[in-house]
Residue, then its C-alpha position, 0 to 999 in steps of 0.5 A: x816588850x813582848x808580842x805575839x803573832x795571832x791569825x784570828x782567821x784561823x779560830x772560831x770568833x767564840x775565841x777571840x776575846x778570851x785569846x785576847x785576855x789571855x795574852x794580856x795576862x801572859x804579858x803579851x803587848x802586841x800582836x801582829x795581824x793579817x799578813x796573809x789573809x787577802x782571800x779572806x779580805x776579798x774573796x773575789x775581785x771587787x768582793x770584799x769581807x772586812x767584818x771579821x778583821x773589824x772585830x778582831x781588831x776592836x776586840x784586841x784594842x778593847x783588851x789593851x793589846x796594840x795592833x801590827x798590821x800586815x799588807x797581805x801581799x805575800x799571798x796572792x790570792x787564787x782568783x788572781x793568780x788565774x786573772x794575771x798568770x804573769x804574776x807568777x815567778x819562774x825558776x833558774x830553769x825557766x818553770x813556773x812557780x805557781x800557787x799553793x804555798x806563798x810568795x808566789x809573785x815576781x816584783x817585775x811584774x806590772x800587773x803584780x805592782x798595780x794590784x798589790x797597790x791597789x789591796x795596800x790602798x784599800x786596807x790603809x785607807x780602812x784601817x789606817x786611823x784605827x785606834x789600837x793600830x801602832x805600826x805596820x808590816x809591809x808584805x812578809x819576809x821578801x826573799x824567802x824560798x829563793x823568791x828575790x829572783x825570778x827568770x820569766x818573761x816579766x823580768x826580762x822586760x822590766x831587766x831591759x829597762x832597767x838596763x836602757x835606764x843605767x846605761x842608755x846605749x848598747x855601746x856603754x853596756x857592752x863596754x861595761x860587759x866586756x861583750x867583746x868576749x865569746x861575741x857576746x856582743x849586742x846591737x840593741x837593748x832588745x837582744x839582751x836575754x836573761x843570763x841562765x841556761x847557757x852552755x856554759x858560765x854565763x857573763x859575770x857582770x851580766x849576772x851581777x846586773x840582773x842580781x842588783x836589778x833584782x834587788x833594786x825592785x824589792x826596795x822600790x816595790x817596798x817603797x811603794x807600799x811604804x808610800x800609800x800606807x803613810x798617806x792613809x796613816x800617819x804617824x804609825x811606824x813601817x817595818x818589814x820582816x826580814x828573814x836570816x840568811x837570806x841575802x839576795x837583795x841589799x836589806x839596807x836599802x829596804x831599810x831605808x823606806x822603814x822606821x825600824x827593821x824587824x826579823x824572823x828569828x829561828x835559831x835552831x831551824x837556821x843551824x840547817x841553813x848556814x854551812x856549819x859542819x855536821x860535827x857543829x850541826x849536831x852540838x848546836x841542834x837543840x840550842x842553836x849556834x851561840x851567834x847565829x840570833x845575836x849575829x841577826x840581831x846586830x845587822x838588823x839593828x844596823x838595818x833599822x837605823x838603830x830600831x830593830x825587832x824580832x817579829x816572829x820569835x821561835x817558841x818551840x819545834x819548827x816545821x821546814x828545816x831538814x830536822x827539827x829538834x825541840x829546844x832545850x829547856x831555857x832557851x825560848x827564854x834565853x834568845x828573848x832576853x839576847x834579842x833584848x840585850x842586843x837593843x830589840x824593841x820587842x820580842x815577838x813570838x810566833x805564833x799564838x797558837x800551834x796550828x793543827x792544820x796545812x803546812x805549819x802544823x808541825x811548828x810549835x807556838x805559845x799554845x799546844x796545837x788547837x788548844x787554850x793551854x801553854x806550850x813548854x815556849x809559852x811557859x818561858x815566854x810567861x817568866x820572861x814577862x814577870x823578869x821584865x816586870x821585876x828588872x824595870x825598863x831596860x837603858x838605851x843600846x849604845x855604840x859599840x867598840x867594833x865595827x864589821x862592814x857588811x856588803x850585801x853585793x860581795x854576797x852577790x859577786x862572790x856567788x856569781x864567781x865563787x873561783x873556790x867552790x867552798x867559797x862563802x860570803x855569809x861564812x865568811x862574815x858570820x866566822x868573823x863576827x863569831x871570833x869577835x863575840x868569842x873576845x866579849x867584844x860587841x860589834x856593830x853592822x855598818x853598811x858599805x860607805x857610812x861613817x866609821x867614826x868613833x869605832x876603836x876597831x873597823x873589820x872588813x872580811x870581804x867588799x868585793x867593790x870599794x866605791x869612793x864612799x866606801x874608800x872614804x869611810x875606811x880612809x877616814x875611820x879613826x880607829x884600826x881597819x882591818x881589811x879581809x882577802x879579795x876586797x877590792x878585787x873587782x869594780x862596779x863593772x865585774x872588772x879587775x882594777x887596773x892596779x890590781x886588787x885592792x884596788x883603791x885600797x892598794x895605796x891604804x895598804x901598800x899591797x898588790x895581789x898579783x895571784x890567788x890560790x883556792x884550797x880544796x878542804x883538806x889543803x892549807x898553808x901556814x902562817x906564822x909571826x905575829x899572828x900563828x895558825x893556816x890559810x884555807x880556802x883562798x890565799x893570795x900571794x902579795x907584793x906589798x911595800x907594808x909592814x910584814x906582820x906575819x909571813x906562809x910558809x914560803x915566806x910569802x906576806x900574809x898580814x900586813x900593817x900599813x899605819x893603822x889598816x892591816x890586810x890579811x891576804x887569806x880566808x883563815x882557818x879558826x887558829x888563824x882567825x882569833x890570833x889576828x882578831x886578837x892582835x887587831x883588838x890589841x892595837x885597837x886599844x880594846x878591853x876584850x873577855x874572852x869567853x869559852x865557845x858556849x858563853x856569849x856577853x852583850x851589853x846594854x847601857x849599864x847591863x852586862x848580859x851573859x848567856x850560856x849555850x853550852x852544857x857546862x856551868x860558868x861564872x860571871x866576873x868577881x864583884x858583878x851586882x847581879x841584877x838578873x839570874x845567879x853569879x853562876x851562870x847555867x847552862x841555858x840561863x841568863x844572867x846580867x849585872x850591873 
């Protein structure tokens, strides 16, 4: 259940064999390959070197480890790039983002798709029956470095096709635009230019179809690769390497081309990315946030259909976030087993060994920079190994209780027309799920018009767009559904519903939001009843027919229940936010733990885990048949029982 990311491009071949053993020696089963070494496969057009990768390849089988395999599109090569310069992304300002680093390519680009094709059918077509190989990865981490969206040339074209494609006459597109506004009129599809450096805001349903074009070439360009890899490959799974936080194209269409889903998990170096306070930035920053892995972990489960994996594990110090601190000691080995208990397949560690050189030499891996000696990471990556051997094979993730919603276009929407500048979908999901996990409540990710059945309690923070899908999917859940502010508020054109928000949901609800208000920090209003604590951020003011549950300080409606689906008309504040979980969770029927902020719980089959992030000592349930760690619980250790 363990794996390793290795570069055998990078070390003297004299390594290879003994890096091989010692994997295998450590418990390593695994190892992913090749994700960024076109230079090396042809070092020119036409030109091509596989002895090395030939080698490396037996070499690895030959010591029982089985092989990922990349597809070294994230990293065009230089003779390329001076070829096709077209290839090349450019920024929201309209600059070129060149070579030097990786992820250096538009997926508009026509030139870009053939030639990607063209190494992705070379390598498949060499590799695809090797005998150690079991699955593979497509390109590496799409998205990453704000690389979903690119504004040149390339992308202008291939935007305006799309658009003659979704709604072939200017008449439909400037009907769906609202073009009549400012004159934004357009006579021809040729007119249509790309919606940055305007004097003001650009059109918003303008910027939300160059969002979902974007996102529709990342699935179709994965697609494509998907596709040449099964026809010289057959029987080998595909995953891709998802990167957290990064939002900008819907994962589960992408998904939908993959056996499994994998992602890249670093939860200290993404306490820097998400919003938290600096007050939570400085708690977190040796351990991470108790739900930022497990929160991954948990979509990309939803992702992969049920398969996930992490392919690149952080083991130590990363290198690209503003800070970054060495972990505790105990926590490589705590977010292994978390990845575990949340239904990973395998745990892959990134990487090998810590490169001394280029960009990453300051990121830790399983060995000490240049060197055949265990990292602190390595060491715990090693215990890992023997407690798996002692604990036996792990039972099947089952369904969890509670279902959170997730829409990658309210991420998209709310960006393009935030209306509050502190406004956040990410945040706002992510806080959710946190006041779930802090009930001992396991969640499940679901994607926008899926099925809700066999779910106690359904939560929705935010769907921007309720499409008949998703309006069935919640209309027939079959337990409680609660539904989050500003949902429905917008339809598939950036239009406000003709009933007002909800929208479809109006008549589930029985709510109308007639107006919102935004609240700067600093600004909040009360609420009370059945529920206690403050609105922030948003609050909408409601005419409802529903049960009023809880009531702002006007007297205003800010929870209500209409059979079994209860709205909540504001962004809330903590208090807020666990009163009315808990009352959900209450109607719901559920069972909840509820946890001190430092401890999570996660269960897999007959396994309970638990896991202790904080800096205190915390005991597990009376009677619990310990089969993992002690009744109590450390701080950074595991435990789990029976």
């Amino acid at each position: 259940m363990l794996g390793v990311c290795y570069y055998p491009e990078h070390w003297d071949e004299t390594r290879w064999a003994e890096d091989a053993r010692r994997m295998v020696e450590l418990g390593i089963s695994f190892v992913r390959i090749g994700e960024f070494a076109w230079s090396r496969l042809e070092p020119s057009r036409g030109t091509f070197d596989f002895g090395w990768l030939d080698r490396s390849m037996d070499i690895l089988t030959k010591a029982g480890l089985k092989i990922v395999l990349g597809t070294p599109t994230a990293t065009p090569p230089k003779w390329l790039v001076d070829e096709h310069p077209d290839i090349l992304p450019y920024d929201e300002e309209g600059k070129v983002r060149g070579f030097g680093s990786r992820r250096h390519y538009t997926f508009s680009s026509e030139t870009w798709w053939r030639e990607s094709g063209r190494i992705v059918e070379i390598v498949a077509e060499r590799y695809g029956n090797h005998p150690g190989l079991v699955g593979w990865q497509t390109d590496n981490e799409y998205g990453c470095h704000d690389t979903t969206v690119s504004w040149g040339a390339e992308d202008l074209k291939s935007f305006k096709r799309w658009l003659r494609l979704r709604y072939q006459s200017t008449d439909q597109l400037n009907e769906a635009w609202g073009s009549v506004f400012w004159s934004m009129e357009l006579s021809s599809f040729d007119e249509v230019v790309l919606p940055n450096l305007t004097v003001t805001e650009p059109n918003p349903a303008t910027r939300l179809d160059f969002w979902r074009f974007h996102s529709d070439q990342v699935a179709a360009y994965d697609r494509m690769q998907c596709e040449i890899i099964r026809k010289h490959s057959p029987e080998r799974w595909i995953t891709h390497n998802f990167m957290g936080f990064v939002s900008d194209f819907d994962h589960f269409k992408v998904g939908d081309n993959l056996d499994l889903a994998s992602w890249d998990s670093y939860p200290i170096g993404f306490v820097e990315k998400f919003p938290f306070s600096e007050d939570e930035r400085n708690r977190w920053a040796e351990t991470s946030h108790p739900d930022i892995a497990p929160y991954h972990h948990d979509l990309y489960r939803a992702v992969g259909k049920g398969r996930f994996w992490v392919m690149e594990q952080q083991p130590g110090p990363v290198n690209w976030a503003p800070w970054n601190p060495v972990p505790k000691p105990g926590m490589v080995r705590l977010w292994t087993w978390e990845a575990l208990a949340h239904g990973a397949d395998v745990v892959s560690y990134f990487r090998w060994r810590q490169a001394p050189f280029a960009q990453e030499q300051m990121h830790a891996g399983l060995n000490l920079a240049g060197l055949d000696e265990f990292s602190p990471g390595g060491i715990e990556a090693r215990q890992v190994a023997e407690e798996l051997r002692t604990l036996g094979p792990l039972p099947d993730t089952g369904k969890a209780s509670v279902a959170l919603v997730f829409d990658y276009q309210s991420y998209w929407t709310t960006m393009i027309q935030p209306q509050g500048k502190d406004f956040r979908y990410e945040e706002l999901c992510f806080r959710w799920y946190e006041g779930l996990r802090r009930l001992g409540l396991d969640v499940d990710f679901v994607r926008p018009g899926a099925s809700l059945e066999g779910y106690a309690l359904v939560v929705v923070p935010c769907m921007t767009e309720v499409d008949t899908a998703a309006e069935t999917a919640l209309a027939q859940a079959t337990g409680h559904v609660l539904i989050g502010a500003r949902t429905g508020s917008r339809d598939r054109n950036f239009v406000i519903p003709a009933n007002l928000p909800p929208g479809p949901l109006g008549s589930h609800t029985g709510n109308r939001v007639i107006q919102v208000s935004t609240l700067r920090p600093g600004l909040s209003d009360v609420v009370s009843g059945s529920v206690s604590g403050a609105g922030i951020r948003w609050r909408e003011y409601l005419e409802t027919s529903a049960t009023v549950l809880a009531r702002f300080a006007n007297g205003d409606p800010a929870l209500t229940e209409k059979e079994r689906m209860l709205y909540l008309a504001c962004w809330a504040d903590e208090t807020l936010l666990s009163s009315v979980l808990t009352l959900a969770a209450e109607k719901a029927g559920l069972s909840m733990l509820p946890v001190p902020d430092y401890i999570r719980i996660r269960r897999r089959g007959d396994l309970t885990f638990a896991f202790n992030y904080g800096r205190e000592d915390w005991a597990v349930p009376a009677g619990a048949k310990m089969a993992l760690g002690e009744a109590v619980l450390k701080p950074q250790a595991v435990a789990a029982w029976r």
